[in-house]
Residue frames as a rotation matrix with the C-alpha (Angstrom) as fourth column:
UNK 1
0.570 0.822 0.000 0.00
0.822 -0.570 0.000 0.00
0.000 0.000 -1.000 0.00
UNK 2
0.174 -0.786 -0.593 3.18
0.321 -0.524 0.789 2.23
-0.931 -0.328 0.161 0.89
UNK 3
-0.597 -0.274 0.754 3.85
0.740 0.177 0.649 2.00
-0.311 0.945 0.097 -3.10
UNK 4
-0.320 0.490 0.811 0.88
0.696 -0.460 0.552 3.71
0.644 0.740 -0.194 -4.14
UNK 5
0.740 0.630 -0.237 -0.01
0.673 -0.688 0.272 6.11
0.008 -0.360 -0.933 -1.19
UNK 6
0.227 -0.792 -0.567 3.75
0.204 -0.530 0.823 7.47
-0.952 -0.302 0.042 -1.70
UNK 7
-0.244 -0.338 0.909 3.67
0.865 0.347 0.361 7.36
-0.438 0.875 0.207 -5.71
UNK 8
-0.648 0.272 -0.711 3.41
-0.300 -0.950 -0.091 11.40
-0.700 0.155 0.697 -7.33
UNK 9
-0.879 0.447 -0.168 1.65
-0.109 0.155 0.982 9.90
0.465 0.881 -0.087 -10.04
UNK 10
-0.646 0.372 -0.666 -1.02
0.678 0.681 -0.277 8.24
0.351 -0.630 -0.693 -7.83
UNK 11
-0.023 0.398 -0.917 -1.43
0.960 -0.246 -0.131 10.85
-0.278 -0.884 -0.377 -5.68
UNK 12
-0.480 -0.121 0.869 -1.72
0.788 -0.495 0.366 13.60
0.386 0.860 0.333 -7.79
UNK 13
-0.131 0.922 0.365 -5.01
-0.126 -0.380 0.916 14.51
0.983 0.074 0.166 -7.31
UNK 14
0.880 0.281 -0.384 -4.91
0.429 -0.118 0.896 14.11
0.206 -0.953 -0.224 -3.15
UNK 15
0.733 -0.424 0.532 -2.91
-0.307 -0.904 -0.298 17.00
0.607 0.055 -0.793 -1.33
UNK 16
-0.069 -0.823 0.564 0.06
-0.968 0.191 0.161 14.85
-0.240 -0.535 -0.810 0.31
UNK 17
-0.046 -0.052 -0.998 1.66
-0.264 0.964 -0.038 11.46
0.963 0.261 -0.058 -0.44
UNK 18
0.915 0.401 0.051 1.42
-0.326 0.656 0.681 9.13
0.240 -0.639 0.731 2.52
UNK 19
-0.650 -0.760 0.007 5.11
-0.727 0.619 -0.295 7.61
0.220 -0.197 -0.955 4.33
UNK 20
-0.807 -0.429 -0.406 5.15
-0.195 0.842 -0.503 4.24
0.558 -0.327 -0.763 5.80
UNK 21
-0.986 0.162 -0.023 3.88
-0.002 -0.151 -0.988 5.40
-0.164 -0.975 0.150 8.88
UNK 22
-0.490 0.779 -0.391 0.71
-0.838 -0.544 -0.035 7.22
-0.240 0.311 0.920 7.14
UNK 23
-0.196 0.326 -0.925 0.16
-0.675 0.639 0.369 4.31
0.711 0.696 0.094 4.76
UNK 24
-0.710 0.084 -0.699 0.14
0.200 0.976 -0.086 1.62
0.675 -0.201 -0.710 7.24
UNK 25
-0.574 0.773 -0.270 -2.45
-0.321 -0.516 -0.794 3.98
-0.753 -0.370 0.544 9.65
UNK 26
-0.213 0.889 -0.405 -4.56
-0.970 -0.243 -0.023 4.26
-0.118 0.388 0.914 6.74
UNK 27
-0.533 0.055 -0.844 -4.64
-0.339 0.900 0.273 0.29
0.775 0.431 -0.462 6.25
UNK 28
-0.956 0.104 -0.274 -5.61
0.288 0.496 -0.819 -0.45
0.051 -0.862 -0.505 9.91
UNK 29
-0.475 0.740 -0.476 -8.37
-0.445 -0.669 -0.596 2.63
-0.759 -0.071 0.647 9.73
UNK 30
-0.089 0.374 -0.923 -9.53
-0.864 0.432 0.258 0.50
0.495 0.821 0.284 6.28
UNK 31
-0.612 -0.237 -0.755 -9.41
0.043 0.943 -0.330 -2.71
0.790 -0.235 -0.567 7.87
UNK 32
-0.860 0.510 -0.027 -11.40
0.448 0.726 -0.522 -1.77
-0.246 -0.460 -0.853 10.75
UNK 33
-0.302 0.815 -0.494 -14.15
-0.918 -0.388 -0.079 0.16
-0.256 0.430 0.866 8.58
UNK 34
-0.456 0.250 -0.854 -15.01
-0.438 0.773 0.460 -3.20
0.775 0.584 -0.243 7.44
UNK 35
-0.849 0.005 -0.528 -15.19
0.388 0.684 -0.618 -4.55
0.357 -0.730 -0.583 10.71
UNK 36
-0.923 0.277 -0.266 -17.31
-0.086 -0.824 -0.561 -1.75
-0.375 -0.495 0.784 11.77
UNK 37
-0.282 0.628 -0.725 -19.80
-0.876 -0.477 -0.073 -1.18
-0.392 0.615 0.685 8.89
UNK 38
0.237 0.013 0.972 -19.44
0.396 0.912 -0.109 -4.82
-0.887 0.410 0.211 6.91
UNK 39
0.865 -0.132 0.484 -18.47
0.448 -0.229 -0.864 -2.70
0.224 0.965 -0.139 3.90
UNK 40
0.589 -0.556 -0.586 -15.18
-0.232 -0.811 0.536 -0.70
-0.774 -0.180 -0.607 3.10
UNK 41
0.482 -0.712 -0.511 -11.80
-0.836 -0.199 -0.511 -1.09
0.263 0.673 -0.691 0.96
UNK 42
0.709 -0.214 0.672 -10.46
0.040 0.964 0.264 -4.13
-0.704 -0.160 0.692 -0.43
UNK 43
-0.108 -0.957 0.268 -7.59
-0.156 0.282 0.947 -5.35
-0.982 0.060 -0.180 -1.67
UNK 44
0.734 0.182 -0.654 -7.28
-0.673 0.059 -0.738 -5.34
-0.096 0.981 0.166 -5.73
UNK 45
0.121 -0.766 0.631 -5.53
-0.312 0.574 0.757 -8.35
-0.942 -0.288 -0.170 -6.56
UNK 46
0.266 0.113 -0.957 -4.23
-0.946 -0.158 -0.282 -9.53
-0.183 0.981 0.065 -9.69
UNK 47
0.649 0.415 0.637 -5.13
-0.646 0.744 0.173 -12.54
-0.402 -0.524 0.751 -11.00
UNK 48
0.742 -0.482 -0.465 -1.89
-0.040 0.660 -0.750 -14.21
0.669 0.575 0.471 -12.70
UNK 49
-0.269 -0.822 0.502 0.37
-0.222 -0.455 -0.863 -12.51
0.937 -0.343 -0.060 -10.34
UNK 50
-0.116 0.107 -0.988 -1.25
0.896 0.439 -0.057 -13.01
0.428 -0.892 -0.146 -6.87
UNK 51
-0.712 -0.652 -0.262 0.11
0.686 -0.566 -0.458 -9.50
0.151 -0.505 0.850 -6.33
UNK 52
0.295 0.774 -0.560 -1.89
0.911 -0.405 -0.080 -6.77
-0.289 -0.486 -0.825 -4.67
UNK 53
-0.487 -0.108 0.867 -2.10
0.784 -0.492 0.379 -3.99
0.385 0.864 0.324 -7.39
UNK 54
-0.692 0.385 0.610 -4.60
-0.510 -0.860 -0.036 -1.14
0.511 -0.336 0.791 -5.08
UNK 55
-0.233 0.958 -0.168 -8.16
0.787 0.084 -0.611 -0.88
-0.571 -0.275 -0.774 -3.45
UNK 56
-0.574 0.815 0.075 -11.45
-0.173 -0.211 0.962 -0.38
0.800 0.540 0.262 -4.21
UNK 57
-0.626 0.653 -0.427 -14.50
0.778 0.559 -0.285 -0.20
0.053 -0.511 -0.858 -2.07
UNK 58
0.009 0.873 0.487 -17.40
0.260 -0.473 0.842 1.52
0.966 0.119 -0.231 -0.75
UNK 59
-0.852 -0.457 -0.255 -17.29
0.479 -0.484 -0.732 4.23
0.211 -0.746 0.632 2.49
UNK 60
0.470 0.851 -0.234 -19.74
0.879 -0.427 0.212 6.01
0.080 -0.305 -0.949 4.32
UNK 61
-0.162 -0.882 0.442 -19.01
0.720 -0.412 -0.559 9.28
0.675 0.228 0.702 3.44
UNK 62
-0.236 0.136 -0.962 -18.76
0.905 -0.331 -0.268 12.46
-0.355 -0.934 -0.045 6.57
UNK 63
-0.862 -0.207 0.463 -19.13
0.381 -0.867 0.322 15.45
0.335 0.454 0.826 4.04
UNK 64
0.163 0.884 -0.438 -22.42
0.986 -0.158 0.049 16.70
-0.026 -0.440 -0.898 5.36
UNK 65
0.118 0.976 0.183 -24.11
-0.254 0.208 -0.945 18.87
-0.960 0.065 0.272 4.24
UNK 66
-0.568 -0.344 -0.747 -22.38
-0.804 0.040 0.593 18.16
-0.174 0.938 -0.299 0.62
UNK 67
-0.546 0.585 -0.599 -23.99
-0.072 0.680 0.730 14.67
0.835 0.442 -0.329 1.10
UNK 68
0.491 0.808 0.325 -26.89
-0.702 0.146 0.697 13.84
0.516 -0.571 0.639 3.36
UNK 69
-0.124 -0.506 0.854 -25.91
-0.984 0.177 -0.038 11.43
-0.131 -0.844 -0.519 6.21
UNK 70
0.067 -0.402 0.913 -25.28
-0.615 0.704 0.355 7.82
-0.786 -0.586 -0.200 5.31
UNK 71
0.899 -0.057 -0.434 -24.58
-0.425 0.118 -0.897 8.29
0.103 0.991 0.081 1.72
UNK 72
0.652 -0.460 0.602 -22.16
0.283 0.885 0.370 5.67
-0.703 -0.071 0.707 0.54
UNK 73
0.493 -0.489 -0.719 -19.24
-0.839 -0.484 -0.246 6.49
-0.228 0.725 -0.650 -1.73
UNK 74
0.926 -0.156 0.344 -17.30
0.340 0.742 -0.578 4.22
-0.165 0.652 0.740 -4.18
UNK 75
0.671 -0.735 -0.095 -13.60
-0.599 -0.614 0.514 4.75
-0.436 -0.288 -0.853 -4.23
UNK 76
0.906 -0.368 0.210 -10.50
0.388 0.919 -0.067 3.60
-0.168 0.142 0.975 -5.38
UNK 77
0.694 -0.692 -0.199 -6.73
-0.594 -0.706 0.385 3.72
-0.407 -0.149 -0.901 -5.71
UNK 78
0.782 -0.354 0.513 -4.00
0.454 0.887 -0.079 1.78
-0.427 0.295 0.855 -8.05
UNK 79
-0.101 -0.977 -0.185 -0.18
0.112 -0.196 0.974 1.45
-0.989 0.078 0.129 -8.36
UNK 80
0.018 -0.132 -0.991 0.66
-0.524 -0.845 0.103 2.98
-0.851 0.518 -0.084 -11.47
UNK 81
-0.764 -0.635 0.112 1.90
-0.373 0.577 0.726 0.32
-0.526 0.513 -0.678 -13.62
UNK 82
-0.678 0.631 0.377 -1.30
0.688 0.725 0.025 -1.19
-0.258 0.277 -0.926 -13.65
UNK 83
-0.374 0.283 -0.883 -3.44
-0.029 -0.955 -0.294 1.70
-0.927 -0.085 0.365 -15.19
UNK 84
-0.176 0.334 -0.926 -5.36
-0.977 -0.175 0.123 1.40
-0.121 0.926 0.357 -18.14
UNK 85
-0.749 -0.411 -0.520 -6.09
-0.565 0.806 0.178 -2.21
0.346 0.427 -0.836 -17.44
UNK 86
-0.285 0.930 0.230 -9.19
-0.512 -0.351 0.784 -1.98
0.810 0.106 0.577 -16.64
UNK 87
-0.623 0.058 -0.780 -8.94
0.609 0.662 -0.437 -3.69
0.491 -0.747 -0.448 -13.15
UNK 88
-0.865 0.340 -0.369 -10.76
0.422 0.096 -0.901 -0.88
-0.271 -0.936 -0.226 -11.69
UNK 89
-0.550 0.768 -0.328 -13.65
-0.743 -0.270 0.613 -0.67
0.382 0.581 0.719 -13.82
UNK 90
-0.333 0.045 -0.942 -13.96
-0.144 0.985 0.098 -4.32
0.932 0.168 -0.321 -13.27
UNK 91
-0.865 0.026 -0.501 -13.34
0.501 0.096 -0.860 -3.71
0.026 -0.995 -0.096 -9.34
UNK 92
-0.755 0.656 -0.001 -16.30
-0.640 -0.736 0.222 -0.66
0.145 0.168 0.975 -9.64
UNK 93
-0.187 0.966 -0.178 -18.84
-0.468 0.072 0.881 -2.69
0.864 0.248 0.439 -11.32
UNK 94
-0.123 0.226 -0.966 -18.38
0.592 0.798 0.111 -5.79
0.797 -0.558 -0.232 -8.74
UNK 95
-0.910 0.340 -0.237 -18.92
-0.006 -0.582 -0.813 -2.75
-0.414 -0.738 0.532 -5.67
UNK 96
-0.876 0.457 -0.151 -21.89
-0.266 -0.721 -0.639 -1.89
-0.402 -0.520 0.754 -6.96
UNK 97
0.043 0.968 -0.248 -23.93
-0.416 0.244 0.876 -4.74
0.908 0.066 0.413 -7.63
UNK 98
-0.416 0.194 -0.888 -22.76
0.792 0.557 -0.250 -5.97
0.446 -0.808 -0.385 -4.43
UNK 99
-0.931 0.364 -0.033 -23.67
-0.178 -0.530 -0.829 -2.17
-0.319 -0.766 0.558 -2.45
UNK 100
-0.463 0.876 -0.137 -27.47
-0.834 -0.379 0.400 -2.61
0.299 0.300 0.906 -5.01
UNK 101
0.234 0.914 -0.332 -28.25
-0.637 0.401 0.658 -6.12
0.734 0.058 0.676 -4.64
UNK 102
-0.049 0.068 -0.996 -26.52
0.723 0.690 0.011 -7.61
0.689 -0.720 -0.083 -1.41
UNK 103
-0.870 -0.084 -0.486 -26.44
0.431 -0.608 -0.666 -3.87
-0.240 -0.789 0.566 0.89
UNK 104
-0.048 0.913 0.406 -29.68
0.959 -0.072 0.275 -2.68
0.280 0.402 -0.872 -0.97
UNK 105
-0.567 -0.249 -0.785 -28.64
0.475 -0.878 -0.064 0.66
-0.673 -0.409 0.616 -1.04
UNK 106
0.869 0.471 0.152 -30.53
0.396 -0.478 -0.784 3.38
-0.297 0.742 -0.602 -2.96
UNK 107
0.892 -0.424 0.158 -27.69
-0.128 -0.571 -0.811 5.09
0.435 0.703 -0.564 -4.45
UNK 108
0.334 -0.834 -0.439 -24.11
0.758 -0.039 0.651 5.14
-0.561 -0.550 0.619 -4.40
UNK 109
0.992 -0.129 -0.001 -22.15
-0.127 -0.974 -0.188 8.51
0.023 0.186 -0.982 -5.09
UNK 110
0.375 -0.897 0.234 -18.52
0.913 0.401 0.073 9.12
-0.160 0.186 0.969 -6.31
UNK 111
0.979 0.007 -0.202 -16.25
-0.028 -0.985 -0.170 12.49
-0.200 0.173 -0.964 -6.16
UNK 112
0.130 -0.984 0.118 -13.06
0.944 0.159 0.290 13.43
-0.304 0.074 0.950 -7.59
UNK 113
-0.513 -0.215 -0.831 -11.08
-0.156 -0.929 0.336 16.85
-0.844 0.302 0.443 -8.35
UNK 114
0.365 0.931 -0.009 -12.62
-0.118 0.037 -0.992 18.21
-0.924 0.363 0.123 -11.18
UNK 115
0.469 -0.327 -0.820 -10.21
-0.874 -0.043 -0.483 17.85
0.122 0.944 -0.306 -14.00
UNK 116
-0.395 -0.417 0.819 -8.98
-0.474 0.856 0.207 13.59
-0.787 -0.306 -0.535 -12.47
UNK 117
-0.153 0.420 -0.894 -10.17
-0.959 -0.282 0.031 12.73
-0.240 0.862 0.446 -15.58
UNK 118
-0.759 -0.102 -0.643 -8.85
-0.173 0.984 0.049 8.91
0.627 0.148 -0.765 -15.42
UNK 119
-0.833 0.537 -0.134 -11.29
0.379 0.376 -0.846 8.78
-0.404 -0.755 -0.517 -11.92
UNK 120
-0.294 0.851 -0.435 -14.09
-0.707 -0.500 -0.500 10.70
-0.643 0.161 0.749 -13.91
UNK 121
-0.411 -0.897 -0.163 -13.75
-0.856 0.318 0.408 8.16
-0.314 0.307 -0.899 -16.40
UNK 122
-0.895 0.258 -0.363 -14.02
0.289 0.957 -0.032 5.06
0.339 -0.134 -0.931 -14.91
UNK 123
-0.611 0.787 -0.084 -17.17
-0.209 -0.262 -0.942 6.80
-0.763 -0.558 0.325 -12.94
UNK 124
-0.020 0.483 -0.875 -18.80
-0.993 -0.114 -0.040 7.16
-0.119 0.868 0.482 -16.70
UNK 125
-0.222 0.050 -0.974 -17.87
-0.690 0.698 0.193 3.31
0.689 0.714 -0.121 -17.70
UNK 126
-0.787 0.259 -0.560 -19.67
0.481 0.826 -0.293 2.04
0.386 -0.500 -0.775 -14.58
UNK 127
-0.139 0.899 0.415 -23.03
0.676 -0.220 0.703 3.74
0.723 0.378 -0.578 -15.27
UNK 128
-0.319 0.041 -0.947 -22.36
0.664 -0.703 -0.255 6.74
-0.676 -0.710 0.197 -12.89
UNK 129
0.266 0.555 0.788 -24.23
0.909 -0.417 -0.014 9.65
0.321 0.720 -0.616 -14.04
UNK 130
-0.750 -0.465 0.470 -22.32
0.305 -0.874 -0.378 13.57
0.587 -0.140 0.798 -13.79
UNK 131
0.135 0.760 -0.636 -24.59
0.908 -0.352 -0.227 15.55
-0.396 -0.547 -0.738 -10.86
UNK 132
-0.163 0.002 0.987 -24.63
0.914 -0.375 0.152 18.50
0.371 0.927 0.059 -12.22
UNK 133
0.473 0.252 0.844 -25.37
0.044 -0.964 0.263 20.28
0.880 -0.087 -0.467 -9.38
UNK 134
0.971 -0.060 -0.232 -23.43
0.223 0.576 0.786 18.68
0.087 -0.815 0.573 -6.86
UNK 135
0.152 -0.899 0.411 -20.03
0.334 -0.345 -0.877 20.54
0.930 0.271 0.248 -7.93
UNK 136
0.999 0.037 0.001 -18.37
0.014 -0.394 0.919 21.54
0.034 -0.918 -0.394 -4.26
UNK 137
0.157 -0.964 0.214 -15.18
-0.664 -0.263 -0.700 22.80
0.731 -0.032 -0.681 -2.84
UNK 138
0.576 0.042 -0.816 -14.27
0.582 0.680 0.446 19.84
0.574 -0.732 0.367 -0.42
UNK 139
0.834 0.493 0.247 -14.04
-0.076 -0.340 0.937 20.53
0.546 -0.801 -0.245 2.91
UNK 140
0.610 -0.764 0.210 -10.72
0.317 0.478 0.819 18.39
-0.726 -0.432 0.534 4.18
UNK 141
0.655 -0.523 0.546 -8.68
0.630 -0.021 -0.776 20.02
0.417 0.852 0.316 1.43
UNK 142
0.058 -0.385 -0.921 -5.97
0.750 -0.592 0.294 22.44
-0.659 -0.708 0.254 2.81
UNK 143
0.910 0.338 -0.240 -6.12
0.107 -0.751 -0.652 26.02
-0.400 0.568 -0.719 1.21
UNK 144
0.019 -0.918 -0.396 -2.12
-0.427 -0.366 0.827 25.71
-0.904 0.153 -0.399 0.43
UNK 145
-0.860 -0.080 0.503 -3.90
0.397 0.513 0.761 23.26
-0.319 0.855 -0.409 -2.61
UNK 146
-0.052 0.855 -0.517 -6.57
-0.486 -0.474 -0.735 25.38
-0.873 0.213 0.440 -4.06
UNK 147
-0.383 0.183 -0.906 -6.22
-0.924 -0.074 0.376 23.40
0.002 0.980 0.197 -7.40
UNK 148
-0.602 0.462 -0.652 -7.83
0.272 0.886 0.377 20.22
0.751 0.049 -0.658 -5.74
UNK 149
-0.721 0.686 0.093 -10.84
-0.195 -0.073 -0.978 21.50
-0.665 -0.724 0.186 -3.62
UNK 150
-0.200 0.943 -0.266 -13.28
-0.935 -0.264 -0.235 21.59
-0.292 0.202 0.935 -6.47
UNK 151
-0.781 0.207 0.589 -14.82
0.122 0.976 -0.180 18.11
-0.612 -0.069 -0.788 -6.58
UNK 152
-0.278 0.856 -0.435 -17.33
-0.814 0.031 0.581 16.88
0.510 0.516 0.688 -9.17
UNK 153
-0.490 0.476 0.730 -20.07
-0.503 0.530 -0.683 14.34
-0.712 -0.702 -0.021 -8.18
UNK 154
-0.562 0.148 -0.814 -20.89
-0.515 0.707 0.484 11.59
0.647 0.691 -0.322 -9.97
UNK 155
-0.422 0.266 0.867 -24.08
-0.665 0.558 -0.495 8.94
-0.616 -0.786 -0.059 -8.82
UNK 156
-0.737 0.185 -0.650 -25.77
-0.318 0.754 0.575 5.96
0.596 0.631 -0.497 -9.39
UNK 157
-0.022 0.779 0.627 -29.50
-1.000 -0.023 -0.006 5.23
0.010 -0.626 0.779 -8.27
UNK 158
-0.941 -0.152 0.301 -30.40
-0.057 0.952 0.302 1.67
-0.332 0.267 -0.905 -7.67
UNK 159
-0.130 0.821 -0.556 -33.13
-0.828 0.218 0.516 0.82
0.545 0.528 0.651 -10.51
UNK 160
-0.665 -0.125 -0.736 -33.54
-0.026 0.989 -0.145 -2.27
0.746 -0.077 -0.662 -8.75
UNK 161
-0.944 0.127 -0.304 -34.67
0.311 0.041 -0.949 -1.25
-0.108 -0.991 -0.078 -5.00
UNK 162
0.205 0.972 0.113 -38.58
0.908 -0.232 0.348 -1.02
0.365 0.031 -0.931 -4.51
C-alpha cells in the first residue's frame, strides 16, 4: 500500500503522499471500517500474479451537508503500472452490484477533483451519471492546494430497490 499512497503519479489529485507510517495507519483505519460497517476497501488483486495492485471499495461518506448522512461512496486507488487495465472498472462494477443487490442501497455517489479525468472516467464506464449540481469545494482540502478543492459528483440510483 506504501507504493501507491507514496507514488506522485497516484497521488496527484490528493494534497500529500502518505510515508510508511501514514500508509500503514490508513490500512488499519480500512481494515477496521469493514469490521465496523461490513463494507469498506479491499484489496485489488491480480489474477496471474497473486500481487496486490490497489483498493477499491465503498465508504460512508462524513461530508455533510455536501452529502446527506449515510450516503455511501465508491472509491478507489491503483499502483501505477497497472493503469489502463481496466482492473478498476472491473473492481467498480463488482462494488456496486454488491452495495445494489446484497447492501440494498438506494444510491451510491462518487467524487473526484474536477479535471482527475482517469477517476471521472471510470465513474462514466460504470453507469455513474455527472450531478450536475453537486459541484463543491471539499471541505478536508488544505487552502495551500486550491487546485484540488473543487470536486465533481458523480451517482448511481439503484433501478432495482422497490
Amino acid at each position: 500500500m506504501h507504493e501507491i499512497n507514496s507514488d506522485a503519479d497516484v497521488m496527484r489529485f490528493f494534497p500529500f503522499r502518505r510515508n510508511r507510517a501514514e500508509s500503514d495507519d490508513l490500512f488499519e483505519r480500512l481494515q477496521k471500517m469493514i469490521t465496523e460497517t461490513g463494507f469498506g476497501f479491499y484489496a485489488l488483486e491480480e489474477k496471474l500474479s497473486g500481487q496486490c495492485i490497489g483498493f477499491a471499495g465503498l465508504a460512508r461518506t462524513d461530508l455533510e451537508p455536501h452529502f446527506p448522512k449515510g450516503t455511501v461512496e465508491i472509491g478507489w486507488r491503483l499502483a501505477h503500472r497497472f493503469w489502463g487495465k481496466g482492473y478498476v472498472t472491473e473492481a467498480g462494477n463488482a462494488l456496486l452490484t454488491y452495495a445494489f443487490e446484497t447492501l440494498n442501497l438506494p444510491e451510491v455517489v462518487s467524487f473526484a477533483v474536477f479535471n482527475n479525468d482517469r477517476s471521472t472516467s471510470v465513474m462514466q464506464r460504470i453507469g455513474m451519471v455527472l450531478d450536475e449540481t453537486g459541484d463543491f469545494d471539499h471541505p478536508n482540502v488544505p487552502d495551500e492546494t486550491p487546485h484540488l478543492k473543487h470536486h465533481v459528483v458523480y451517482r448511481l440510483a439503484n433501478h432495482t430497490k422497490n
